[in-house]
Structure formats: structure tokens, C-alpha cells
KEZA-807842 format. One record per residue (C-alpha): x, y, z; residue in three letters. Coordinates in steps of 0.5 Angstrom, whole numbers, padded with zeros to 4 digits, m for minus. Each point is the difference from the previous one (the first is absolute). Layout:
% KEZA-807842
+-------+-------+-------+------+
!  east ! north !    up ! resn !
+-------+-------+-------+------+
!     X !     Y !     Z !  Ala !
...
+-------+-------+-------+------+
***
This chain:
% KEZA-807842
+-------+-------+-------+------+
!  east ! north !    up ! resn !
+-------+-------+-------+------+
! m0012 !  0007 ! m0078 !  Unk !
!  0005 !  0000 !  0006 !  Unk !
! m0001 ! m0003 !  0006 !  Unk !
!  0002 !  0004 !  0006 !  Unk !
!  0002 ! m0004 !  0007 !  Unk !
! m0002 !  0001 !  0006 !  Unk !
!  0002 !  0006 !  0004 !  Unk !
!  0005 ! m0003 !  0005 !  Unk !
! m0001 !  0006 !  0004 !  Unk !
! m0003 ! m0003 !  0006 !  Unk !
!  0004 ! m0008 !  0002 !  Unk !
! m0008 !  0000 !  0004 !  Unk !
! m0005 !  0003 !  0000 !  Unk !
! m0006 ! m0001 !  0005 !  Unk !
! m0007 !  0003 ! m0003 !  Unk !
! m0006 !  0001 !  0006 !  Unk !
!  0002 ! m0008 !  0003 !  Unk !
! m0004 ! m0003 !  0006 !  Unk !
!  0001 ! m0006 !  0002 !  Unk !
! m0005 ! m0004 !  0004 !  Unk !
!  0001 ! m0008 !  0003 !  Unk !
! m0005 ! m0005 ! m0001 !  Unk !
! m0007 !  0001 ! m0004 !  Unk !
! m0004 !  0004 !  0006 !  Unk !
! m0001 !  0007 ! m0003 !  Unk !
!  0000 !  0002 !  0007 !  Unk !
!  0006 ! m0002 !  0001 !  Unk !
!  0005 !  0006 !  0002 !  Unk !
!  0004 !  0002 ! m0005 !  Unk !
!  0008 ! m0002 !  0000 !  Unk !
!  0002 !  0005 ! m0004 !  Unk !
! m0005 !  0007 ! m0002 !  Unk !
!  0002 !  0003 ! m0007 !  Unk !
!  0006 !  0001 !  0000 !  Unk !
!  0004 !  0004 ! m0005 !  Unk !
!  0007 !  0001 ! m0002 !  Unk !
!  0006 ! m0001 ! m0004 !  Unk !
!  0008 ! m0003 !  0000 !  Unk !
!  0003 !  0003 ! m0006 !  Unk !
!  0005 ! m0005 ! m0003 !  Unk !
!  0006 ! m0001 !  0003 !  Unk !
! m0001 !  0003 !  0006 !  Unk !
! m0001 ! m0002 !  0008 !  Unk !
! m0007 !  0001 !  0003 !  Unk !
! m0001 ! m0003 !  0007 !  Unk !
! m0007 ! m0001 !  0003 !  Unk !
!  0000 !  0001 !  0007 !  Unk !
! m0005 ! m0001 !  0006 !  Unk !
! m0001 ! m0004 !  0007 !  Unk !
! m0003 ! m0007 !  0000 !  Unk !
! m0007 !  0000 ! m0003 !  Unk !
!  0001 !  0006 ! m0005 !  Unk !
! m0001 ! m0004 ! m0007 !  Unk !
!  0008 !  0000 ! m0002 !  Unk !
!  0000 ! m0006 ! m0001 !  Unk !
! m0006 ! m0002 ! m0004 !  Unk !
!  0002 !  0006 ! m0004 !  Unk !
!  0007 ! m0003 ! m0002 !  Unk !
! m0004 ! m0007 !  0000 !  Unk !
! m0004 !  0004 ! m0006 !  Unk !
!  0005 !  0002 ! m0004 !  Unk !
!  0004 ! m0007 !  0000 !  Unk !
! m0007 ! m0003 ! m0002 !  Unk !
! m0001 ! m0004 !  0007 !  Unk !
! m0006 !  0003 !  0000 !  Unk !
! m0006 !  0003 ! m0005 !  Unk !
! m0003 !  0006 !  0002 !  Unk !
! m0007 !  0002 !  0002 !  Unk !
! m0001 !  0005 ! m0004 !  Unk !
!  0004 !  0005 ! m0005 !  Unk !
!  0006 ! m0002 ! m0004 !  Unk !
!  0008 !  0000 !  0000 !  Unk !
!  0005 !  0002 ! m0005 !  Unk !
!  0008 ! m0002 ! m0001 !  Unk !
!  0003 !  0003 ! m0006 !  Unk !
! m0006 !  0002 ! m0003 !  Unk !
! m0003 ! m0007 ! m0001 !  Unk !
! m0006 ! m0002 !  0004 !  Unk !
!  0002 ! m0005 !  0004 !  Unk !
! m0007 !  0000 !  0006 !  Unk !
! m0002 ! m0007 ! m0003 !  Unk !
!  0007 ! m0003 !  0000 !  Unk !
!  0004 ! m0006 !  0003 !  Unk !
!  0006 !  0002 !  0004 !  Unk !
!  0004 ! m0004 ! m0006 !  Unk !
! m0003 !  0004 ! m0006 !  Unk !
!  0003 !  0007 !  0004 !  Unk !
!  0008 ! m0001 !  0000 !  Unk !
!  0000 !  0001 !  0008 !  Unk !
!  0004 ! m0002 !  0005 !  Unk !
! m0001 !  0000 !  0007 !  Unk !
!  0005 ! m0001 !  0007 !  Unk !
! m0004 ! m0003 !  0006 !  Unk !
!  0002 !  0002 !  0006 !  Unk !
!  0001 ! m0007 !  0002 !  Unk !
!  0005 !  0000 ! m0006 !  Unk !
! m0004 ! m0006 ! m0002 !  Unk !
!  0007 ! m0005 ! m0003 !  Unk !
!  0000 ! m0007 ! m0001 !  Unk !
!  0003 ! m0004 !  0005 !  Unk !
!  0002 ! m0006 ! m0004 !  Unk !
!  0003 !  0004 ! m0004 !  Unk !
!  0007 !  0004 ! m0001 !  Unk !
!  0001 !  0008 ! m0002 !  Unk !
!  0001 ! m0001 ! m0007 !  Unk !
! m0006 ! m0005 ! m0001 !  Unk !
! m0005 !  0005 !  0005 !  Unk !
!  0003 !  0006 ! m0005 !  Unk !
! m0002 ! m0004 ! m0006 !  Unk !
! m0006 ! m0003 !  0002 !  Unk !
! m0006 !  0005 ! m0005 !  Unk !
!  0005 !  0000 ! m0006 !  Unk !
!  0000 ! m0009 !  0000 !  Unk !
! m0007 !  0001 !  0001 !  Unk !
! m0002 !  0005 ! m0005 !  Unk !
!  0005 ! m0004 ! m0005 !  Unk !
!  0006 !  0003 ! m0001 !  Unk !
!  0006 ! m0004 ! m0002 !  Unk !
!  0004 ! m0004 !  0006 !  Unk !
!  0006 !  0004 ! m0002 !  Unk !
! m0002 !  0007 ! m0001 !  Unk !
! m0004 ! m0001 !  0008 !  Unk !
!  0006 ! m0001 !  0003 !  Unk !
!  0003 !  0005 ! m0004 !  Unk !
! m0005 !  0006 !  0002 !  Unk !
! m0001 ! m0003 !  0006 !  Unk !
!  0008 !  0001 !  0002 !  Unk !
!  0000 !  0007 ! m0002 !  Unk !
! m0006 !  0002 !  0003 !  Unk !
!  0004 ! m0002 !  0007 !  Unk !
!  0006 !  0003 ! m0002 !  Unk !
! m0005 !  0006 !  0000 !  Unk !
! m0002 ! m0001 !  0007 !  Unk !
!  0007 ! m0001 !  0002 !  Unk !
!  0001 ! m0008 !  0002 !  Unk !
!  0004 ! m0003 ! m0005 !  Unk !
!  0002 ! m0006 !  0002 !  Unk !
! m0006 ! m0004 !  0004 !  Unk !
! m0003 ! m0003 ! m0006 !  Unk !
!  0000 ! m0007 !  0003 !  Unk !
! m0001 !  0003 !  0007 !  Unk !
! m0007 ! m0002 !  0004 !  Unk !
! m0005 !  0005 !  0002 !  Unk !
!  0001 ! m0003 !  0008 !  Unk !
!  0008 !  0002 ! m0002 !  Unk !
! m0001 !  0007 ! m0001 !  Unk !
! m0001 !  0006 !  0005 !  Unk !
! m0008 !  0004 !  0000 !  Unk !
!  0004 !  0005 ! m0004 !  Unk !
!  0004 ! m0005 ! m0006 !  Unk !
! m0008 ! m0003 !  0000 !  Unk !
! m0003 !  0006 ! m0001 !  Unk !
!  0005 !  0001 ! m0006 !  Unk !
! m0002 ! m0005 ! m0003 !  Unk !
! m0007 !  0001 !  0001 !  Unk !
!  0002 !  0006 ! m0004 !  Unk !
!  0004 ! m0003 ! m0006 !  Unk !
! m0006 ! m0005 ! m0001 !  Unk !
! m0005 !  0006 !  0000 !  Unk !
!  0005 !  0004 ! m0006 !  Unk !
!  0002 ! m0006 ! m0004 !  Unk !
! m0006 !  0000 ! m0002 !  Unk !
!  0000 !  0007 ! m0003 !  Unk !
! m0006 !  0002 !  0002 !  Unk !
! m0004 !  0008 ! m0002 !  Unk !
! m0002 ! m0001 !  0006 !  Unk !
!  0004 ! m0002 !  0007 !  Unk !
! m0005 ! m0001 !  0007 !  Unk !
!  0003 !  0000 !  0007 !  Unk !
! m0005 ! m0002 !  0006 !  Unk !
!  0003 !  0002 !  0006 !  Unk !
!  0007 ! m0002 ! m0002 !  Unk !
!  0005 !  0002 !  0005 !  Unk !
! m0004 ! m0001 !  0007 !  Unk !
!  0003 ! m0007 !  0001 !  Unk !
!  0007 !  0003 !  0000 !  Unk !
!  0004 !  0003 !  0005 !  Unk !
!  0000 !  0008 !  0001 !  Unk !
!  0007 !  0000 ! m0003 !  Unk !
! m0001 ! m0005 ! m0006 !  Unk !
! m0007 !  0004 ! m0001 !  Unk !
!  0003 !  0006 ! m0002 !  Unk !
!  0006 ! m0004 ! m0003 !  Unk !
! m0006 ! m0003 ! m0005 !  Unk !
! m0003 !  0006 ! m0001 !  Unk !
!  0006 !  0004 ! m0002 !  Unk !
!  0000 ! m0006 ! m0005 !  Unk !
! m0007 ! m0001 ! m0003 !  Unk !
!  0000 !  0009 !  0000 !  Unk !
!  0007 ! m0001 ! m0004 !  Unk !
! m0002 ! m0006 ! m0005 !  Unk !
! m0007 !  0004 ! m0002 !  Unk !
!  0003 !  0005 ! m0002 !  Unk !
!  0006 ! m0003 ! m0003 !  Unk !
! m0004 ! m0005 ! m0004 !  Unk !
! m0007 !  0005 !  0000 !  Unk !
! m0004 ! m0004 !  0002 !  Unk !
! m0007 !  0002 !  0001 !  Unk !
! m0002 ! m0002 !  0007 !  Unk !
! m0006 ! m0001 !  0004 !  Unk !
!  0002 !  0000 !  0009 !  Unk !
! m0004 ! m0002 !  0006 !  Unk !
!  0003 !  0001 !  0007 !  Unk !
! m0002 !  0003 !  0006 !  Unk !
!  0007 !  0003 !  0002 !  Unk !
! m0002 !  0008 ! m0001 !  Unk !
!  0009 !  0001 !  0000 !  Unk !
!  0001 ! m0006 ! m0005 !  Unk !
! m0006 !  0004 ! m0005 !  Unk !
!  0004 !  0006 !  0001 !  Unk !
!  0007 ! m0003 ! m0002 !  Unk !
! m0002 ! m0003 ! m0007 !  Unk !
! m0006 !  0002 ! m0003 !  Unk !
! m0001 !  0006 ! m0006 !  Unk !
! m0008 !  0000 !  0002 !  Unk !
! m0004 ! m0002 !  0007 !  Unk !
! m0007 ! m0002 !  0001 !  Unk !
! m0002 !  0000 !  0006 !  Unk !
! m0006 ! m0005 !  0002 !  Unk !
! m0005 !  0000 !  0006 !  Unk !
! m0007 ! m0004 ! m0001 !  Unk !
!  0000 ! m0001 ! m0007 !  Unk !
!  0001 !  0006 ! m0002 !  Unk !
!  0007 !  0004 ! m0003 !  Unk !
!  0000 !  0006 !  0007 !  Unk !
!  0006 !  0004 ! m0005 !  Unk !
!  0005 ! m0002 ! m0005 !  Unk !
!  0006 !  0004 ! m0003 !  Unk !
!  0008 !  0001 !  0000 !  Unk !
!  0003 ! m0003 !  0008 !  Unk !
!  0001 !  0008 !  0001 !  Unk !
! m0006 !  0001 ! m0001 !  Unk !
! m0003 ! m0005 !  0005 !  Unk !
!  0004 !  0001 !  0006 !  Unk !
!  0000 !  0009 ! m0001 !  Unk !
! m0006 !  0000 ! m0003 !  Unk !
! m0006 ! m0005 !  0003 !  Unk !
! m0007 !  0002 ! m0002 !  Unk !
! m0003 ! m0004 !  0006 !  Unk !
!  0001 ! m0001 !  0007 !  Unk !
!  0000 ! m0008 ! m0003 !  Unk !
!  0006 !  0001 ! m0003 !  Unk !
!  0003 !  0005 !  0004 !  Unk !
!  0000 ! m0005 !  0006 !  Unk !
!  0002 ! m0006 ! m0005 !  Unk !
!  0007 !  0004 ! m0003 !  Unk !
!  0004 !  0000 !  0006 !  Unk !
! m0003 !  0000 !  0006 !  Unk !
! m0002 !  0006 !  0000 !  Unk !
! m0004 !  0003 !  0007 !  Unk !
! m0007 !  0003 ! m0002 !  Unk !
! m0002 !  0006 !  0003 !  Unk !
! m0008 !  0004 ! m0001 !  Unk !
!  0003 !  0008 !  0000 !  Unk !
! m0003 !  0006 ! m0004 !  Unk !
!  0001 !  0004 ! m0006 !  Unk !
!  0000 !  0008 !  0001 !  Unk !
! m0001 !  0005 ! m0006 !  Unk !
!  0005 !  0002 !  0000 !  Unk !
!  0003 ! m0006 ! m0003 !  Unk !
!  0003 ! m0002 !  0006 !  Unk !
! m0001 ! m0007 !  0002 !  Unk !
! m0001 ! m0001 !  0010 !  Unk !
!  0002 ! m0006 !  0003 !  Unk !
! m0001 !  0002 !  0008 !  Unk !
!  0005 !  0006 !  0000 !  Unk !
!  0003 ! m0002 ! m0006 !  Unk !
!  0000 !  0004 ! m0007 !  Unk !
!  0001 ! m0003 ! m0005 !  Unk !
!  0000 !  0002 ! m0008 !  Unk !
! m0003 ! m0005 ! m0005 !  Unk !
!  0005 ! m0001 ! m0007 !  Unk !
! m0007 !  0000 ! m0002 !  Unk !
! m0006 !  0004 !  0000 !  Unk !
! m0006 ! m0002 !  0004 !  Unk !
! m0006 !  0001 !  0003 !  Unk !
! m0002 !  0003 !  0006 !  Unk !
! m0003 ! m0004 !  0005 !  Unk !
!  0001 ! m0006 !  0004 !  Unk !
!  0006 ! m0004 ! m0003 !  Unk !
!  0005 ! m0006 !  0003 !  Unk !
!  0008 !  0001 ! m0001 !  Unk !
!  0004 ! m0007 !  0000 !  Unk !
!  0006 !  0001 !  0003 !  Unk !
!  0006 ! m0006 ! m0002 !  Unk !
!  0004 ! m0001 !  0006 !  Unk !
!  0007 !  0003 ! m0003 !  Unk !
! m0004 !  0007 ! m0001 !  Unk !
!  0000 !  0001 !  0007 !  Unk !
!  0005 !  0006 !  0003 !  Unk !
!  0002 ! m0002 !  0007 !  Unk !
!  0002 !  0005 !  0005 !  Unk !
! m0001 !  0006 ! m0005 !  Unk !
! m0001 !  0007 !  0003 !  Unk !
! m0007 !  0001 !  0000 !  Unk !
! m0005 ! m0006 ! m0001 !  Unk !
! m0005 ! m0005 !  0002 !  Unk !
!  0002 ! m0002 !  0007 !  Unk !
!  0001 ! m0007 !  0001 !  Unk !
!  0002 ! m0006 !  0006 !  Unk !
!  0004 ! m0005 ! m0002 !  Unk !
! m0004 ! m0006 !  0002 !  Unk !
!  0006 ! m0006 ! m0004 !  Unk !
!  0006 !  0000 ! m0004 !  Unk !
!  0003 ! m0005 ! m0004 !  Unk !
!  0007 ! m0001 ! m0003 !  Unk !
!  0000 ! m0003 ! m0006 !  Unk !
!  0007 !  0001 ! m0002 !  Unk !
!  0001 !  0006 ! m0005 !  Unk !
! m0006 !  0004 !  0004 !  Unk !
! m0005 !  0000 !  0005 !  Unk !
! m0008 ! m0002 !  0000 !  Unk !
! m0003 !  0004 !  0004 !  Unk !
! m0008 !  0001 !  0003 !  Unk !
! m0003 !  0007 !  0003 !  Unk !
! m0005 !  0002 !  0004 !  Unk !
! m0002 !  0007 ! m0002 !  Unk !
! m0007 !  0004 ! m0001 !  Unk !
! m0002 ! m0003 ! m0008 !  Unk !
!  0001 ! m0006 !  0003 !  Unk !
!  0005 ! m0005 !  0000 !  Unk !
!  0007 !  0000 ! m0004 !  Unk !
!  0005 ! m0004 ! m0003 !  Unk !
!  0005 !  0002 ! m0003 !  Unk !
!  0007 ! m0002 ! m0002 !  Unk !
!  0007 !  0004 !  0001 !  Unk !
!  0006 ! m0002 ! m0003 !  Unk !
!  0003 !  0005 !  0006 !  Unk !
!  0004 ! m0005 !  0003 !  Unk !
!  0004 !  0005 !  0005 !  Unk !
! m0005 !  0003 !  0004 !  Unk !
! m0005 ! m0006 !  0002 !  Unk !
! m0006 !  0000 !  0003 !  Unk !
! m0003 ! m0004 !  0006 !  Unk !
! m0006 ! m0001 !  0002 !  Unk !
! m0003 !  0005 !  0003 !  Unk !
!  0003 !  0005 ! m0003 !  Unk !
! m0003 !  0008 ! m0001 !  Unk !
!  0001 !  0002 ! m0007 !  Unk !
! m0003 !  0004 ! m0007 !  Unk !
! m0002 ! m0003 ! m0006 !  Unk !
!  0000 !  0005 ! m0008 !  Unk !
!  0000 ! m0004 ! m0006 !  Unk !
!  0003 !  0000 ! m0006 !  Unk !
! m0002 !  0002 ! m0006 !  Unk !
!  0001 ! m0008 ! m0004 !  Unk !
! m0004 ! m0005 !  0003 !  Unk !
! m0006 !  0004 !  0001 !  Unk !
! m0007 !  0000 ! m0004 !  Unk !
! m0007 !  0003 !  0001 !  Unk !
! m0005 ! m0004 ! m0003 !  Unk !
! m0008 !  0000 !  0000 !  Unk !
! m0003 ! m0001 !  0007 !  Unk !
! m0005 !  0003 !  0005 !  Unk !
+-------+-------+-------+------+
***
């Protein structure tokens, strides 16, 4: 008789998993049944503001902390009951977490000396996981020698000599600049990819969920608001949450006709979807907004900002207070200024709402 191994399907699977701190069964819960999956050698971002419960998730797939309640499943093995070391994780702090007293090369390294591994073939992988983040050369350089971004590759190269099935990052580029963030995450996109790694992310920063991930999970409270593809997320958010959370979007209460036709004050609308009639609320990112079309909403200018490559602008008008971006940067507008506003049809979302 044969024995079959484990579908590696799923790099992680969450099973209906809460999680409550302390003893107290009147304590709320952290984390409130949560359930999905990141498929082997793929990206999935958890996303949410402070407080949602991301970081206690990724805390639970390292084994940093047990859950309260249901199970946790990577590459087919039940792992709920396990330690961080029997799981084949590695995890990449935000602070990069590197020893001070010790040299690139030694930082790198460090897991596979304490886990045994022979003194040459450390140095050997360990040389070739920093050529791999692209500082070769800085063996015997110290962590205080090295720029934010050197000490994030190093942090990197710690993270994937090890090997792991499972790479953890927590907030890993929010100590960076904004250039090296996207530097950072331009890289970290490209080694998973290359490597197919299977990869588990947390930030807070919605256009560096966009920019790297296969699968988004929205967070709020404990709970998973919406998860899916980044396109999803941003053309299609099935809640005011998310559609306020992915991109800044303006939330307006607006209604749906039966004809199919969606009213925002004297705007009509047409879903890419069907939905009910009633009362509904259509979110508005600031691209979307039209300025000076032929007919529209009627809208003041009440302040303009030049950002370089486009203009933030803010409008008084019937529905309620606008902000908008334009990347018109011939005709500005200044404060005080009388104009119509129509909308595109990117950028423009009805969701559920009375």
C-alpha cells in the first residue's frame, strides 16, 4: 500500500480560527473565525488599519501564538499545536531585528550555525543568499555600516537561507523611505516570484498591497471584510470598509433606480452589475472625478494643491464635499472657482448601503 502525500494545494490554510489573549472567556476576541487560504508559491497580503487583527494572524502562522479556537494547516500538515521551529517558517520584522555585534555574513548565517549546519556550507549558503539580494561584497560589514535598505537585504537574505516553505513579512518596508519602498517592494515581489516562494504579508500601505500581491485579505475588527485578486479589491469592494480603505475612495448614499440606473444627486449612473433597487451608497475614488464636463454636478472649488505630476483638488457641491485628483496641468484651478464634475466609468463602485 502507497502512501499519498499531502496535497500542497494550499502553502496555509486557516480553518474557522479565533483568537482571544488571557484566560478570560469574556475577553473579546482578537481574531473571530477566520477562514482562507494562500496557495503554494503565491503572494497573499493581509491588509487593515491598526487594531484589525493582521498582525495576530501572521503571529499564528509563525506559531508566535496559538489560536483560541480552530485549526491552521501548511502543506497539508496540521501544524495548529506546533512551535515556530517544526513549521519551516521565516519571518522579517519590521524593525529587521539584525545583531549589532555581528557582521552581514555572521547575521545571514546565524539559523543555519544554530540548527547545525556545517561551518562551510553556512558560509557557503549564506553568501549565495546575499548575492540573491544583491549585496555582494558586504560580508564583513556591520549592520550600523549599512543604509535602511542594505539592512533590509540583509534582514531578506537571513529570511531565505534558511529555505523556508513558508516566508512571514510584518510591516517590512514602513521604515523605509518612499523611493526604497518601492525599491524594496519591486524586489521582494520579484524574488518570490522567482524563487516561488509562498509568502504570507502584512502591511497597512493599500498601493503596496496592490503592487505585490496574487491575493488580498482585507481585515476590519477581527474579521476578513473581502478577499480576492488586487483588481478585485479596488474595482469591485463589497462594502463601504473596503471601498474607503482601497484608495481613498469618497462614500456618498445615492439610490438604484429600476431601471438599472444607479442616482448620485443629478448623476446617473450605470452598475457593471446588476443591483437591487433601493437605497445604495456609490464610492467615488478621487481619479474618477471628470472636472469641467459639459453637464454635471455643480461644484466651488474650495482648495487646489500641486503635487508635481497633478493637482488635489477639494469641491463643495449638492452631494457633499468632493476631493478629487486631476492630472490637467494646463488649466488649474484656484480657490473659488465654479465648475461641473461627471465621472468616469474606472474608479466608481456601488456597494450595499441604506
Amino acid at each position: 500500500m502507497t502512501t499519498q502525500t499531502p496535497s500542497l494545494t494550499h502553502g496555509i490554510e486557516f480553518r474557522n480560527v479565533t483568537k482571544r489573549y488571557g484566560s478570560d472567556a469574556s475577553a473579546p476576541l482578537a481574531v473571530k473565525g477566520i477562514s482562507f487560504e494562500v496557495p503554494v508559491g503565491t503572494l497573499t497580503t493581509i491588509l487593515g488599519p491598526s487594531g484589525c487583527g493582521k498582525t495576530t494572524t501572521l503571529r499564528m502562522i509563525a506559531g508566535l501564538e496559538s489560536p483560541t479556537s480552530g485549526a491552521i494547516v501548511m502543506g497539508g500538515r496540521d501544524v495548529t499545536t506546533l512551535g515556530p521551529a517544526e513549521r519551516n517558517v521565516s519571518m522579517m520584522f519590521q524593525s529587521y531585528a539584525l545583531f549589532p555585534h555581528m557582521d552581514v555574513i555572521q547575521n545571514v548565517g546565524y539559523g543555519l550555525r544554530m540548527s547545525g549546519v556545517a561551518k562551510d556550507e553556512v558560509g557557503r549558503r549564506a553568501r549565495e543568499a546575499l548575492k540573491g539580494v544583491g549585496l555582494v561584497g558586504f560580508d564583513h560589514r556591520l549592520p550600523s555600516e549599512l543604509s535602511g535598505g542594505q539592512q533590509q537585504r540583509v534582514a531578506l537574505a537571513r529570511a531565505l537561507v534558511l529555505e523556508p516553505a513558508v516566508l512571514l513579512f510584518d510591516e517590512p518596508l514602513s521604515n523605509l523611505d518612499a523611493r526604497l519602498r518601492r525599491e524594496m517592494r519591486e524586489e521582494i515581489r520579484m524574488l518570490q516570484q522567482r524563487l516561488k516562494l509562498t509568502v504570507a504579508y502584512v502591511t497597512h500601505d493599500q498601493s503596496e498591497a496592490l503592487a505585490v500581491s496574487d491575493q488580498i485579505i482585507v481585515m476590519d475588527h477581527g474579521v476578513i471584510a473581502q478577499r480576492g485578486t488586487p483588481q478585485q479589491l479596488y474595482s469591485r469592494p463589497e462594502s463601504e470598509f473596503v471601498a474607503g480603505f482601497m484608495g481613498e475612495a469618497s462614500v456618498f448614499p445615492a439610490i438604484a433606480q429600476p431601471d438599472g440606473q444607479v442616482a448620485l444627486g443629478p448623476l446617473l449612473l450605470t452598475p457593471p452589475h446588476a443591483v437591487a433597487p433601493g437605497a445604495v451608497k456609490v464610492a467615488v475614488r478621487p481619479e474618477a472625478w471628470q472636472i469641467g464636463t459639459a453637464e454635471g454636478l455643480p461644484a466651488t472649488c474650495t482648495k487646489a494643491a500641486y503635487l508635481g505630476s497633478f493637482y488635489e483638488y477639494g469641491f463643495d457641491t449638492p452631494i457633499g464635499p468632493v476631493f478629487a485628483v486631476s492630472s490637467d496641468l494646463a488649466r488649474p484651478l484656484a480657490a473659488g472657482a465654479q465648475t461641473t464634475l461627471g465621472l468616469g466609468r474606472h474608479g466608481v463602485s456601488v456597494v450595499p448601503g441604506g
